[in-house]
VOGU-3710 file (C-alpha; in Angstrom, 3 decimals, decimal comma):
1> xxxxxxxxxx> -26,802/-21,582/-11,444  -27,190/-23,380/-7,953  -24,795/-24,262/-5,402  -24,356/-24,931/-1,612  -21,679/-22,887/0,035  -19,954/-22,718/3,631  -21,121/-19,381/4,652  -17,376/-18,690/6,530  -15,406/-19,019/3,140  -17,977/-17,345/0,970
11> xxxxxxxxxx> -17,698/-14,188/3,143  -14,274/-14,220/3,369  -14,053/-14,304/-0,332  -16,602/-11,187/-0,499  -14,352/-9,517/1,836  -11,521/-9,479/-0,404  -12,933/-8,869/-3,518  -14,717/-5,713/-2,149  -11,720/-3,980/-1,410  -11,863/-2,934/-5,335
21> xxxxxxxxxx> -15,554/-1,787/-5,253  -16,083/2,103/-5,709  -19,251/4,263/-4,807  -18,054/6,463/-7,530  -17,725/4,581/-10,883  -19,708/5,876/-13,573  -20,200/2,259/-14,833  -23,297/0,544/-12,974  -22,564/-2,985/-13,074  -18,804/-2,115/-11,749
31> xxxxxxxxxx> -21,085/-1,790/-8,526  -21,497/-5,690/-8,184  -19,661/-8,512/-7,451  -19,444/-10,782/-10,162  -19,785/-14,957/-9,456  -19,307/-17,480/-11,442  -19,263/-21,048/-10,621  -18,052/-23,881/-12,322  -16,855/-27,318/-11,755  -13,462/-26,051/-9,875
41> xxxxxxxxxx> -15,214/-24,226/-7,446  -16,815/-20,400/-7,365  -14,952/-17,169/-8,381  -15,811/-13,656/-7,085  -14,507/-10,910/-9,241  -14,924/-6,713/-8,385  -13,452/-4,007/-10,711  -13,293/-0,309/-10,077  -11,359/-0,080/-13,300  -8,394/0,700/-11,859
51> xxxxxxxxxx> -7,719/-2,384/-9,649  -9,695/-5,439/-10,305  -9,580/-8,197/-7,580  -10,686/-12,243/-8,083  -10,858/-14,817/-5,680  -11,528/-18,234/-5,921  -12,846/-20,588/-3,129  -12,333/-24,383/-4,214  -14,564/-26,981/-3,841  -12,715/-28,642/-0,489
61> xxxxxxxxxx> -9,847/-27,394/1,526  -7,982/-30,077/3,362  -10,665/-32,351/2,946  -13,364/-30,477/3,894  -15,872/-29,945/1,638  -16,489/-26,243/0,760  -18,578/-26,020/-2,194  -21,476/-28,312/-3,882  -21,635/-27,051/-7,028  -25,378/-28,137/-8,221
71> xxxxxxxxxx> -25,677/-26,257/-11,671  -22,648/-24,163/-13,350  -23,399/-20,568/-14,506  -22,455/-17,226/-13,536  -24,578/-14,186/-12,202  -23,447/-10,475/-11,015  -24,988/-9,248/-7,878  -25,333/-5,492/-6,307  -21,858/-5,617/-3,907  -23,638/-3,479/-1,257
81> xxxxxxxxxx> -26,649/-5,503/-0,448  -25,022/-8,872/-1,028  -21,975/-8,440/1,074  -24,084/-7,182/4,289  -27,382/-9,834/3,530  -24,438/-12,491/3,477  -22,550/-11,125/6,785  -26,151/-11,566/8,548  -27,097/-15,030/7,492  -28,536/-17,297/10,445
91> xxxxxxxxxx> -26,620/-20,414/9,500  -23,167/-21,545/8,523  -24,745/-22,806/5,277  -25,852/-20,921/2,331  -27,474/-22,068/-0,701  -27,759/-19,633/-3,969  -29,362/-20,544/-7,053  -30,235/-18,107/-10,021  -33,406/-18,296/-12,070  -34,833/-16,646/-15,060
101> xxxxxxxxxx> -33,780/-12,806/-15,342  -30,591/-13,073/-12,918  -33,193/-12,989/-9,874  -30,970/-15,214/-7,476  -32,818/-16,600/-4,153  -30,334/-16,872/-1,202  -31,295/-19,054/1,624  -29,834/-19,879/5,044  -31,659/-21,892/8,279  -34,895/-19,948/8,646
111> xxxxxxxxxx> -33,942/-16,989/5,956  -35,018/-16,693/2,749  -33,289/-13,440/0,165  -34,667/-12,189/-3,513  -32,147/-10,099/-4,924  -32,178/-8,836/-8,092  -29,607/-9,675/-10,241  -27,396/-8,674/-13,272  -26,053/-9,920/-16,671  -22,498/-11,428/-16,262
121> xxxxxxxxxx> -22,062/-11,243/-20,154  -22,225/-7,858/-19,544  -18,982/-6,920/-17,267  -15,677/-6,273/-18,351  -13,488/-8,721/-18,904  -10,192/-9,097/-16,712  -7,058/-8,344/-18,622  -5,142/-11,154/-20,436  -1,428/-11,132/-19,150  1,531/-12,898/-20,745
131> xxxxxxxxxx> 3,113/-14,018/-17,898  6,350/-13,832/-18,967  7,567/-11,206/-16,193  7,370/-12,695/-12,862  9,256/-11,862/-10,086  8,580/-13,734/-6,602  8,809/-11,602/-3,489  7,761/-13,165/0,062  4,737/-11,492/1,481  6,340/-10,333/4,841
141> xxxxxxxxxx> 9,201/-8,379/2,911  6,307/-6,694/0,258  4,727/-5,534/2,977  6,670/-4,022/4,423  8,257/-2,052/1,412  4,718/-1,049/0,780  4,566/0,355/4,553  7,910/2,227/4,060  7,423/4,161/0,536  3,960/4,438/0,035
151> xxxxxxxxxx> 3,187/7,032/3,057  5,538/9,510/1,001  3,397/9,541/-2,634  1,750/13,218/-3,951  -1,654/13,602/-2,479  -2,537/15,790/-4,955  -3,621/15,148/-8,958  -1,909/17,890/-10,287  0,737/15,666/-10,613  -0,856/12,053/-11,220
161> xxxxxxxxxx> 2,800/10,193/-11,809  3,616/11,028/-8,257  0,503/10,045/-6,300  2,414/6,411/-7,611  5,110/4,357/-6,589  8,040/3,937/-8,561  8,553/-0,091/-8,852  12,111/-1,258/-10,966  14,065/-4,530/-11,114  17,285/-5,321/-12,486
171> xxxxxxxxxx> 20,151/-7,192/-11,319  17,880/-9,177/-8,508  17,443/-5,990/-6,636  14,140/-4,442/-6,859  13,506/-1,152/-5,680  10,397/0,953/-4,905  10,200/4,862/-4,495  7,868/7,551/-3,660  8,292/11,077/-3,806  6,037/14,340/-3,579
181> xxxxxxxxxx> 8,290/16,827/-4,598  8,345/17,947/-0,520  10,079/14,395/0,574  11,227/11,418/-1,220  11,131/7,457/0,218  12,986/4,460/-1,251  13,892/0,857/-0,285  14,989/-2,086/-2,312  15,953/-5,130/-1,504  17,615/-7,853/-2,701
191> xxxxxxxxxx> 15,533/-10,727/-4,846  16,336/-13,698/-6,759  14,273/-14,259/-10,060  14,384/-16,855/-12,560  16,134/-15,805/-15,957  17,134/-12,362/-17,112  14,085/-10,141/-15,768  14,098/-6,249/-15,911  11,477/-3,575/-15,429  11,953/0,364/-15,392
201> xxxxxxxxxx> 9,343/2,819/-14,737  6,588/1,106/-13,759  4,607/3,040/-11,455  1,638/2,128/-9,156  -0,828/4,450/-7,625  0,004/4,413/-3,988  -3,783/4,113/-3,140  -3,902/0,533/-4,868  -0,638/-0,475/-3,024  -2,810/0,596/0,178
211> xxxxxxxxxx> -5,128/-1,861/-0,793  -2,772/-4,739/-1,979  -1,162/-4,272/1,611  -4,296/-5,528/3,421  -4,558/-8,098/1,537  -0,887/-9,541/1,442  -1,478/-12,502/4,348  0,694/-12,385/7,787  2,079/-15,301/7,471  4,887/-15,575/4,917
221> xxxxxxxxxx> 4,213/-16,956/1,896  5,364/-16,548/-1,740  3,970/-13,468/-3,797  4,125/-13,758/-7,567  3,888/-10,083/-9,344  3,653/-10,331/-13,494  4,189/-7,139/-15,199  2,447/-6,936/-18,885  1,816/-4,142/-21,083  -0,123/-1,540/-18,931
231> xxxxxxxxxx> -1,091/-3,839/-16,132  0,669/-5,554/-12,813  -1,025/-8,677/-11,661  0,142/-9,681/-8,192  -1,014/-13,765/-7,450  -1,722/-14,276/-3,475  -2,718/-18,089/-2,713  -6,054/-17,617/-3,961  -6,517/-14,023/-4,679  -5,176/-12,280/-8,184
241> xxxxxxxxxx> -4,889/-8,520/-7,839  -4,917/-6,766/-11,148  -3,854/-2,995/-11,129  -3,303/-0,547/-13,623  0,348/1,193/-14,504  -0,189/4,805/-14,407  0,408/6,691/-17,758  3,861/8,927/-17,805  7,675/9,356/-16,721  8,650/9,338/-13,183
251> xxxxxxxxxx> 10,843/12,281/-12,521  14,843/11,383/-12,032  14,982/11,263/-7,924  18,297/10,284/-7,998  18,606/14,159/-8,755  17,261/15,448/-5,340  20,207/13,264/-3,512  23,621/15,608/-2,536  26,682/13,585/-3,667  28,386/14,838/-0,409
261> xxxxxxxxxx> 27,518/16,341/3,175  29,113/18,775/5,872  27,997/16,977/8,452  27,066/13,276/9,627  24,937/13,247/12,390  24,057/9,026/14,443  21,002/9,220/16,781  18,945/7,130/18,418  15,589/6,621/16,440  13,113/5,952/18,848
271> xxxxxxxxxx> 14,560/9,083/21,180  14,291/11,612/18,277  11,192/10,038/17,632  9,722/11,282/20,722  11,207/14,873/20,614  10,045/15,365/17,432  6,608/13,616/17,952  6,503/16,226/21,482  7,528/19,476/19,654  4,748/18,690/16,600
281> xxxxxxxxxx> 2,443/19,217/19,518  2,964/22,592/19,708  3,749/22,968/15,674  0,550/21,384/14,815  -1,353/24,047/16,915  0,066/26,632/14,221  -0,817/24,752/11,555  2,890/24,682/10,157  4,528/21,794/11,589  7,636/23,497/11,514
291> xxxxxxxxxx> 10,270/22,309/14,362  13,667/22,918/14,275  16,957/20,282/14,860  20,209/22,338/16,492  23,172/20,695/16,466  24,582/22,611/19,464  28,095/20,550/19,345  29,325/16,932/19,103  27,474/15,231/21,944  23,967/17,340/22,201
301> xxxxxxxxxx> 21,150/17,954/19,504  18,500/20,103/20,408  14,766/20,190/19,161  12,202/22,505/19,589  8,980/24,477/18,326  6,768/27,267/18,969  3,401/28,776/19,097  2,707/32,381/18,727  0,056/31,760/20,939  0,760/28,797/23,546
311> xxxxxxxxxx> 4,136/29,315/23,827  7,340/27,324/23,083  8,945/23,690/23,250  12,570/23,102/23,860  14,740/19,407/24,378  17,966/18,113/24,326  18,837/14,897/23,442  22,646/13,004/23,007  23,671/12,253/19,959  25,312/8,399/19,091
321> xxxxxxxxxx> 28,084/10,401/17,039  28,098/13,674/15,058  31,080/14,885/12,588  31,081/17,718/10,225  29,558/21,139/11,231  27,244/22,155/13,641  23,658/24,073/12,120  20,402/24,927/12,528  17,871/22,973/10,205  14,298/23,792/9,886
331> xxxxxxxxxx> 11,810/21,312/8,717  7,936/19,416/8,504  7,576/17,153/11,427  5,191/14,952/10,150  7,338/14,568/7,204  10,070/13,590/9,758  8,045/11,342/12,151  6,233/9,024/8,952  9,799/8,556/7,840  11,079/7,673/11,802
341> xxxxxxxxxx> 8,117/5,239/11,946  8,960/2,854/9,559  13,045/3,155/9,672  13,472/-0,518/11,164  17,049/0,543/13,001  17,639/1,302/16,319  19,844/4,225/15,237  19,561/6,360/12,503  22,470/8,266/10,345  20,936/11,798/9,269
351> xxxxxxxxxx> 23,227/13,475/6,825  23,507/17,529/6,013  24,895/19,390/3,233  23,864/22,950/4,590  20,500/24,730/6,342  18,784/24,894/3,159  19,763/21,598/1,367  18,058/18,204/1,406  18,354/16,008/4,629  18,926/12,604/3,734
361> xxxxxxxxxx> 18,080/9,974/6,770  19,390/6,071/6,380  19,402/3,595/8,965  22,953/2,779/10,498  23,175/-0,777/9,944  21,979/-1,143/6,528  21,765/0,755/3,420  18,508/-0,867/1,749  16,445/2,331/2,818  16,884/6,407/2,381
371> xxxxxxxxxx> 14,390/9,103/3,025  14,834/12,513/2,173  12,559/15,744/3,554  13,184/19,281/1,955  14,264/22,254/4,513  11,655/25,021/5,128  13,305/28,345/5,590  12,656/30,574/8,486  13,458/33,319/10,166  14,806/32,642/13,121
//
């Protein structure tokens, strides 16, 4: 294997593909990047087993030539070494060929590189979808229902199903939710697929999603996602992201959600925002994060928080429009403020049915999004 490479798109490449690399995998060669060249161009593939990422960089792009592909083959090399030797090279052009034993030779301008590589016949192969799923969703609009669920998934294995996200699609609508028994996100939104596609229970670990997010490109672009037996492959220009479905049932949410309130409380996001953010201050300090919302009556809500040991914060703030009865509601605050940060509404419609039952939080001018954060009960 031999080819001449732009050393701009060849880093790039290692940049994504890295992003599925773990320090932890009990399978060596899963520690290296795998390349194979052919005459289409060069593809980088990394596996941790549980997300698997290729890219490909073609031989020209927009008439520029990329690639000079001088001998086919294919060669996996130690992801460590060869992403930071690469990063380093003197000169935008970078030659690798691959001689007897998978010892490759790297050379750019004045620098010469022996690394010593491995057996491609001997990493996994990348799973074999029927793509007969596919559901397109623009890049701008999956990132940001990434951003808005995935901050609310289990942290802890006890419960593996629920350090996922929920993903389903029927109708055109899909719909993601996370949920760690403490607080539950959703969003959905509404897409238009070709032919009669539906998917149910398909859950993604939330830390793969993390990873799919940086990824996803700013500018807005089609994203293809094909779900197939245990696996979701999600197609980005030039980058296929393979990740696993988690094994299980995803608890009925739709359980957690009160069919009707006692009160209806409209306020201005950004302004309890910045109470709440103020009185976790002082919560944080006590290592509860408790604060407390008081609806004192229709125009006034106040917040506040104390320590046992710095002392106590109180603010009012107005409310946009409250109905129903007034209460006292204890809760997390960083539960509250990572659901405030990504409701994309200028006012927010937070929704009681009592002191110690779920508050449910929806943005006023829309009703694609709902968050939900369990009560703590105190004694005062």
């Amino acid at each position: 294997m031999k080819l001449n490479i732009l050393k701009e798109h060849l880093n790039e490449s290692i940049q994504h593909v890295t992003k599925a690399i773990s320090s932890r995998t009990t399978i060596p060669i899963l520690t290296g990047i795998k390349i194979d060249v052919d005459t289409d161009g060069v593809t980088l593939t990394a596996s941790d087993t549980e997300i698997s990422i290729q890219s490909h960089i073609p031989i020209e792009k927009e008439g520029n030539e990329i690639v000079q592909i001088l001998t086919p083959g294919s060669v996996v090399l130690p992801a460590k070494f060869f992403t930071e030797i690469i990063k380093k090279l003197p000169s935008s052009d970078v030659t690798i060929e691959v001689k007897d034993n998978f010892i490759t030779w790297i050379s750019s301008g004045s620098a010469e590189i022996q690394i010593v590589g491995l057996d491609p016949e001997e990493y996994p192969l990348l799973p074999q979808l029927e793509e007969n799923n596919i559901v397109s969703v623009s890049s701008e609009l999956l990132k940001t229902m990434i951003r808005q669920t995935t901050f609310a998934v289990s942290t802890s294995e006890t419960s593996p199903i629920l350090t996922g996200v929920l993903w389903s699609f029927s109708r055109d609508r899909l719909k993601l939710i996370a949920c760690d028994r403490l607080r539950m996100a959703s969003r959905e939104a509404q897409i238009e697929a070709e032919g009669e596609i539906e998917f149910h229970n398909i859950v993604i670990a939330g830390k793969s999603l993390n990873e799919l997010n940086k990824l996803l490109p700013d500018q807005n672009m089609p994203i293809d996602i094909v779900v197939a037996n245990n696996q979701v492959l999600f197609k980005i220009d030039r980058i296929q992201f393979y990740t696993r479905i988690l094994d299980g049932a995803y608890p009925d949410t739709s359980k957690l959600i009160p069919q009707s309130f006692q009160t209806h409380l409209t306020i201005d996001t950004r302004k309890l925002a910045d109470a709440i953010d103020r009185a976790y201050l002082l919560s944080r300090e006590e290592k509860t994060n408790i604060v407390k919302m008081t609806l004192k009556d229709e125009k006034t809500v106040e917040i506040s928080s104390s320590s046992s040991e710095l002392g106590k914060v109180t603010e009012q703030i107005d409310t946009h429009k409250l109905d129903g009865d007034l209460l006292s509601i204890s809760f997390n605050s960083k539960y509250m403020l990572d659901a405030l940060k990504v409701i994309d509404s200028d006012f927010i419609q937070i929704c009681f049915r009592g002191p110690m039952q779920p508050i449910i939080m929806k943005p006023e001018d829309h009703s694609n999004m709902l968050h939900l954060i369990m009560p703590y009960r105190t004694t005062t």
